[in-house]
Each structure stands twice: as C-alpha cells, then as structure tokens.
N, C-alpha and C positions, 0 to 999 in steps of 0.2 A: 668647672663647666662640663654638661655632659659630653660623651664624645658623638654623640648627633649630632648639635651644636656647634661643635667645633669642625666638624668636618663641614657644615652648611657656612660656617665662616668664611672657612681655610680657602673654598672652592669663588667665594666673593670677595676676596681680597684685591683692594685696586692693584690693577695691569699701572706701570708707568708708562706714561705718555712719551711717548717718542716723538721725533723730526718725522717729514714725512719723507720716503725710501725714494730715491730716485725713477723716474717714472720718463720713458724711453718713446718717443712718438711713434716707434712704428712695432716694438713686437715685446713692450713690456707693460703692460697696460693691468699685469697680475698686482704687479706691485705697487699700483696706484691703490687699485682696491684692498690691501694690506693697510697702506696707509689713511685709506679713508675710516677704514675699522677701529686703527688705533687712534686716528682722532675719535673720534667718535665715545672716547673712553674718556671720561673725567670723573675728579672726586668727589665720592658721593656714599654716601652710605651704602650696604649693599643689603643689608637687612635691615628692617624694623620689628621692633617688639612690640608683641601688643600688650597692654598694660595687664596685671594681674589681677585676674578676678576672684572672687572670695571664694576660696576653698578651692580652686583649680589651677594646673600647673600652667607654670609661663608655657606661651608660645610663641613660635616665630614664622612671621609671614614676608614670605622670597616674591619678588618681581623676575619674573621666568623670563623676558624679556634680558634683563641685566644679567643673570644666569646662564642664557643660550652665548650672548653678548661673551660671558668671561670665558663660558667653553670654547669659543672660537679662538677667544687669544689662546687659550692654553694648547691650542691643535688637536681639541678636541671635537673635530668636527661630527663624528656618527653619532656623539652621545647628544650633540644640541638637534643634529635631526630629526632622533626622537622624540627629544624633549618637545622640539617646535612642534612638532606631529602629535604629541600628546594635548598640547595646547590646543593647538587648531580644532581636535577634534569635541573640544569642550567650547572652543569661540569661533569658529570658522568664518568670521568676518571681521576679524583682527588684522586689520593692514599688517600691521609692525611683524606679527608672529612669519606672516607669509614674507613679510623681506628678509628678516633675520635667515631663515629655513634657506631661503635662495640663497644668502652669502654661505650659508653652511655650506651648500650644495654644491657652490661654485667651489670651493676648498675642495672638494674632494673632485673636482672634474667632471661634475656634472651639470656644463652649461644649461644643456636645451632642457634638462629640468627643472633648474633654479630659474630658469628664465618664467616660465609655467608660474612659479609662484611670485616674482614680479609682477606680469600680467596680473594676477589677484588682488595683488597688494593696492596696485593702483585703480583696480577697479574699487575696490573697498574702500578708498581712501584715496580720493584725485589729487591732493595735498599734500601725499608722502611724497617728498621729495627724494627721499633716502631711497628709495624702490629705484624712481626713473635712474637719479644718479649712478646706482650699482648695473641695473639693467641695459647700460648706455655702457659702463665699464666691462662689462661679461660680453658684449656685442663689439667691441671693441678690443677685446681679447682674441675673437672669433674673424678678426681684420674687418668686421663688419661696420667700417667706419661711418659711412652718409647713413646709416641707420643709429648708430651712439650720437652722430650730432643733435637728428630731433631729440632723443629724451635730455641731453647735456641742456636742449634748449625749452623743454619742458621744466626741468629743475629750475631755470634761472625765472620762467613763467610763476612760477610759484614763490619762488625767494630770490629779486633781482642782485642779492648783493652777496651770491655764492660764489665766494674766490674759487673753490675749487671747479664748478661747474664750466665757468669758463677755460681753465688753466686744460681741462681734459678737453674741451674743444677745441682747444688752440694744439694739443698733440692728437687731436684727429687730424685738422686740417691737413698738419704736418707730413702726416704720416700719407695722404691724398694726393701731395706733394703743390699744396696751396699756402704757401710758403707767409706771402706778406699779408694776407689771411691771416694764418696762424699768429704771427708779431701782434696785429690786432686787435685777436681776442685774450695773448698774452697779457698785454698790454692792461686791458680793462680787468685782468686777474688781481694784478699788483694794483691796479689802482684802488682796487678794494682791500686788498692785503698785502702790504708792501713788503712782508716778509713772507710770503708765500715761497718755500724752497721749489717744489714742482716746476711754478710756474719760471724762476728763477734757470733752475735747471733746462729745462723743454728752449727758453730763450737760447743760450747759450749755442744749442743743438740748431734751431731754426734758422740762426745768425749764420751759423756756418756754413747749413745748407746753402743759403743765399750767398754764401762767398765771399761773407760780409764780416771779414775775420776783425778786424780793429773793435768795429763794436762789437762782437761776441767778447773780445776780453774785454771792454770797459763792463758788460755785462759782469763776465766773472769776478772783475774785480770790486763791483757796485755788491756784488753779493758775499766776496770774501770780509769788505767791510763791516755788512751786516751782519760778522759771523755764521753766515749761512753756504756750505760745502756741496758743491757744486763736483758731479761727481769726476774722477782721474779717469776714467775709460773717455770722458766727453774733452776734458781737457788736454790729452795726450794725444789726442785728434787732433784739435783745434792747434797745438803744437807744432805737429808736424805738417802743417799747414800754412801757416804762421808762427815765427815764434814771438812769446810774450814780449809785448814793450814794455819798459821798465817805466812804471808811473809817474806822472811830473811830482818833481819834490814839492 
C-alpha cells in the first residue's frame, strides 16, 4: 500500500468508544464535553474508495468532517482548526464544519471563539443539535449556567429524546442550586437511557446535596448493578456523610 495511503489510513482509524467521564454540576462541565465527543465516535469506515477507472490510479476520498472528528480524539486540536478553516473556506455554510472548529477551539481554551462558530453553525443549520448542545456545554464551563439551559432546551426542541441534553440540564440546575429541579430533569434522562452514567452520576451528587443520603446510595447501588461506576471522589463524600447500608439480601 502506498505510504500516502497508509498514513490517510493510520490518521482514520476508529477511536474506541468509551463510558461517558464523570461530569461534576458545578465546575466540570469540560468533561462532559469529552464525553459527548467520544460518543459521538462509532464504527464506520473512515475512507471510501472510489472505484478504478481505466487507465487511472485508485483514489481516495476522506470525509473532513470524520478527519477534524479523529484529530480531536487524538489531541490534535490546531491541526483540525485548520483543517476546519480550510473547509469553511471552500463551504462556508457548512453547519457541521463551524461546530467541529468550536469543539477544536474549545480544547484549546478558546471559549468566546468557538462560541462565534456555534452562533454559525446554528444559524446555517437550525437542526444542528450538536452545535446548541456543545454551545450550552462551553457556556456552562464559563458558570454561565441559565444561559447553557436555553440551548440544553433548544437541543431537546429538536430531538425530544436526548438523554444527554437533559442529564446536562439537570447538572446546570444543580450547579444554581435548584436541586429537586435538577432530580427532575435527571430523572426524564434515564427514562430515555436507563444506562446513562452522567446522568447516574450527577443523581447521586444532587441526592446528597438535598441531604437525601439513603436514596443517593440506593442511586449508587441501582447503578453498581448496572455495572455503571459511579465516580470515588462523589462516593467518599456521600460516605462520610452517611455510611453505606448494607443492601437487603
């Protein structure tokens, strides 16, 4: 295989799919958006061939989209900057390019400019959900919380049955200190995705704040069931707060 080829491969290799990373109602809101990225990855081809024509060499045609996408996992964010920046400049009414380019932009700590290209994305595209959702996530990084709710509730406007849209609305509330609020719109999380870790986690954290330790550990223990880890910094809390009862045999 040439080594052109291989390196346009090598660079489109699927990312594996992770759990989503524990995500903190009041001042980790980075790491939602990690995980909304790595969902966001599944498997799929990353090139296509186009078929060979008579008398002329194979080529290969990349989805820049899934390329800015893989640069991001790999922590490469200035090279998909570019890349987006090269794009745009050939589609400059490409939703998708201008939200990829803000998630770049957000990796490197450039809120209030990736925000800029949110703003675009959704004007180009009222039905990008991915835009509002990350734009709601970077504004909520920023503690900018009653302004992450409108777009968290623009996302669900668009697709009512987004576990995650609500799960980050329920660790805005949180984080407002609108507690049984928060439970709420947890609540309608899991009821769309009953294995939703986030939304799992943020519960456990909400339960506490409300002082409401018995069911904060039936929480944790409803989610050790489901095999889903629940993080030691929320539990070691809830600990020494309460300790674990020991579950009916």
């Amino acid at each position: 295989m040439p080594t052109k080829i291989k390196i346009i491969w090598y660079l489109c290799i699927v990312i594996t799919v992770i759990g989503f990373v524990y995500l903190s109602a009041k001042d980790r809101m980075e790491e939602a958006m990690i995980a909304e990225e790595r969902a966001a990855k599944r498997s799929d081809a990353r090139l296509k061939q186009l078929q060979k024509s008579r008398g002329q060499d194979q080529k290969i045609k990349v989805d820049p989209i899934k390329v800015i996408r893989e640069m991001n996992a790999l922590g490469k964010y200035q090279e998909a900057v570019d890349m987006a920046k090269k794009v745009a400049e050939e589609f400059p009414e490409h939703s998708k390019v201008h939200t990829w380019w803000g998630i770049s932009l957000v990796k490197l700590k450039k809120a209030e400019e990736a925000i800029n290209h949110f703003v675009i994305a959704a004007k180009n595209d009222p039905t990008d959900e991915k835009a509002h959702l990350y734009w709601g996530l970077t504004l909520a990084m920023d503690k900018k919380f009653e302004e992450a709710i409108d777009h968290y509730r623009t996302v669900l406007e668009i697709n009512p049955e987004h576990s995650n849209a609500y799960a980050y609305w329920g660790a805005s509330l949180n984080a407002l200190g609108k507690y049984e609020d928060a439970i709420a719109k947890l609540d309608e999380s899991l009821s769309l995705h009953p294995l939703n870790s986030t939304a799992y986690a943020l519960r456990v954290d909400v339960l506490y704040n409300l002082g409401k330790y018995e069911k904060a550990w039936q929480t944790a223990h409803k989610a050790r069931d489901a095999k889903i880890d629940i993080p030691k910094g929320s539990l070691d809390r809830l600990a020494k707060a309460f300790p674990e009862p020991l579950k009916n045999p």
